[in-house]
N, C-alpha and C positions, 0 to 999 in steps of 0.2 A: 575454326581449326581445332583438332583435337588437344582435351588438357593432356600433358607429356607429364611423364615425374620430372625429377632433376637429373640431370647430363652424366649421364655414366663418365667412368675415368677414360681418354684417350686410346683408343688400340686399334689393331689392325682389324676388321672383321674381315675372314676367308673365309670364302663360300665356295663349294668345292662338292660337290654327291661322288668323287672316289675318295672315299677313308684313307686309301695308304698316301694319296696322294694330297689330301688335307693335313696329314699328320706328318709326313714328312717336311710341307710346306710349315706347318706351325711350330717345327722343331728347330728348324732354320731363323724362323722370325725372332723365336725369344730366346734363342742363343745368339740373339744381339741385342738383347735384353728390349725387347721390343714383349708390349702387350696383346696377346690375339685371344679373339674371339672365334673359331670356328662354328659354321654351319653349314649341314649335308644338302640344302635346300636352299634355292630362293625364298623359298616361303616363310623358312624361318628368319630368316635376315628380316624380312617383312613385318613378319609380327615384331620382330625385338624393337624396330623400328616404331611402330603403332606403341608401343607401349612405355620407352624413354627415348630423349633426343639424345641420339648416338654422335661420340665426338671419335676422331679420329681421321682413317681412310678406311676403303673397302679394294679387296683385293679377291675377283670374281673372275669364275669359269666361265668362258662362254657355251659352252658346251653342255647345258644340264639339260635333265628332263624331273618333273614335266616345265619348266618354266628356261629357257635359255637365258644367258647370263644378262642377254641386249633386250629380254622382256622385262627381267628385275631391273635392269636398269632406269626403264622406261615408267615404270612404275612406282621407282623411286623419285624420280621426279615427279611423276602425276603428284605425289606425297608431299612434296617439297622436302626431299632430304637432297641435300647438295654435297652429302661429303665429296671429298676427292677419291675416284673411283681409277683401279689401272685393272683392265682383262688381260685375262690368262687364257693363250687361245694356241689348240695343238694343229692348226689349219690355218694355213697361210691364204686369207681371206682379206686383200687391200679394201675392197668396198666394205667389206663387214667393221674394218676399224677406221676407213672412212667414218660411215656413220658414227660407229662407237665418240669418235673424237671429234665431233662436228656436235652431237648432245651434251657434251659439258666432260667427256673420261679425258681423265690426263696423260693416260698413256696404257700403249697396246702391246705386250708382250707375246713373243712366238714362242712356243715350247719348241724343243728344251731351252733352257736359258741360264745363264750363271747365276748361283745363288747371291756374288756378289752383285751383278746387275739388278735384281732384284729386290734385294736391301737398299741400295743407295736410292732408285725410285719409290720404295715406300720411304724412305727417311723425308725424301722433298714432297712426298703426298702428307705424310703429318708435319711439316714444318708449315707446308702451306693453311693446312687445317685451322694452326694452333694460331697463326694471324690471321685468318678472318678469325676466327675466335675470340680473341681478343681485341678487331676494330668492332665486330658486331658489340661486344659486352662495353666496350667504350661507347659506344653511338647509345644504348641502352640506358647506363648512366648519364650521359645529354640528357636522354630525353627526361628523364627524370628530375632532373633537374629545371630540367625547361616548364615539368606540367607544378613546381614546385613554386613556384610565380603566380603574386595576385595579379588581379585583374589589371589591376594602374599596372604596376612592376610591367604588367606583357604589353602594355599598350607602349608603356615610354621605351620598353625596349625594341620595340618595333620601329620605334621613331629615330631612336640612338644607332640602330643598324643601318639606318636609311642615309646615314651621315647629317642630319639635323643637328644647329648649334641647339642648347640648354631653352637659351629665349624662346626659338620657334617652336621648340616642343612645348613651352608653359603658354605661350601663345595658343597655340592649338589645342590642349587639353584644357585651358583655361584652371589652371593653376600656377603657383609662385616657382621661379625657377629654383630658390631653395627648397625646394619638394621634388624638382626635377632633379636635381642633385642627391636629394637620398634614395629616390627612386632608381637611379643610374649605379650608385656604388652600391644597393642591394642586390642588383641585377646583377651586376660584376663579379661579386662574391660569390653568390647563389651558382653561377653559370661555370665558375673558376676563368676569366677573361678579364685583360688589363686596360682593355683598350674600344674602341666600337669598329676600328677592323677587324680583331680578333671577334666578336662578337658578327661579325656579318659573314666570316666563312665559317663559323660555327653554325651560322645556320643556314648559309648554303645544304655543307655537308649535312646537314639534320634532310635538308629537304629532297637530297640526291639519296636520299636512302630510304624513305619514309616507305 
């Protein structure tokens, strides 16, 4: 995968190729003190994309040339950018936001449409952003944690998750159970977990996300 800089600040990215019609949308967004990013192009949202990982949501024309809003989209995935995406579409097209929301967009706006409609769905497109945001950087920190563990440390925690008493673990590594015991409350500490259930949907969830 391509190296990214570091995650630009939250906002809205509007892609739009009519100016009065990107600018009037951008004037709406941050007179709800909301952050935008406008661009005249698919293309450009692309590159910005290829070059930092974009946090927020994107709020896209279907309607552009040369690249339609549901080919950027498509290619944003190809990319693996998953913001949460709503189209702005002036053609009442059910199959076209069929699809649109069957690839991953959280919602399909008709033009014209209330500016207040419009705010309140980008507000739950970056509320939703801002929590996977924060479970991805949490799962992040796991893991770092997790590769922060010696060799013993990952073995006996392996053992400790399995629900294994102390004895069977020093039985089976062939060492003293007071070694399985500093090995367990370094793991504990190390991992932030009180317990070896707490320690076994820890990594469940490690492993449903890997």
């Amino acid at each position: 995968m391509m190296s990214l800089s570091m995650d630009c600040e939250p906002a809205v990215h509007l892609v739009d190729d009519e100016a009065p019609v990107r600018d009037a949308l951008g004037f709406l967004l941050r007179s709800h003190g909301l952050a935008v990013r406008g661009y005249a192009c698919g293309a450009e949202l692309l590159d910005a994309a290829a070059s930092q990982a974009l946090r927020g949501c994107i709020v896209l024309d279907v309607r552009m040339e040369p690249m339609s809003g549901l080919q950027v989209h498509d290619e944003l995935l190809a990319r693996g950018v998953v913001l949460p995406v709503i189209f702005l579409s002036g053609h009442g097209d059910i199959p076209m936001a069929v699809d649109a929301l069957q690839k991953g967009a959280i919602d399909f706006i008709e033009k014209p449409f209330s500016g207040d409609a419009l705010i309140r769905r980008v507000q739950r497109a970056l509320a939703l952003e801002a929590a996977d945001h924060a479970f991805c950087a949490q799962r992040d920190r796991e893991r770092q944690r997790l590769q922060s563990l010696t060799e013993r440390e990952y073995a006996v925690m392996k053992l400790v998750a399995s629900g294994k008493l102390n004895k069977v673990i020093a039985d089976e590594l062939c060492i003293s159970v007071r070694t399985v015991e500093v090995h367990r409350a370094r793991v504990f500490g190390k991992l932030g977990v009180r317990s070896s259930a707490e320690l076994a949907t820890l990594l469940t969830g490690l492993a449903r996300t890997a």
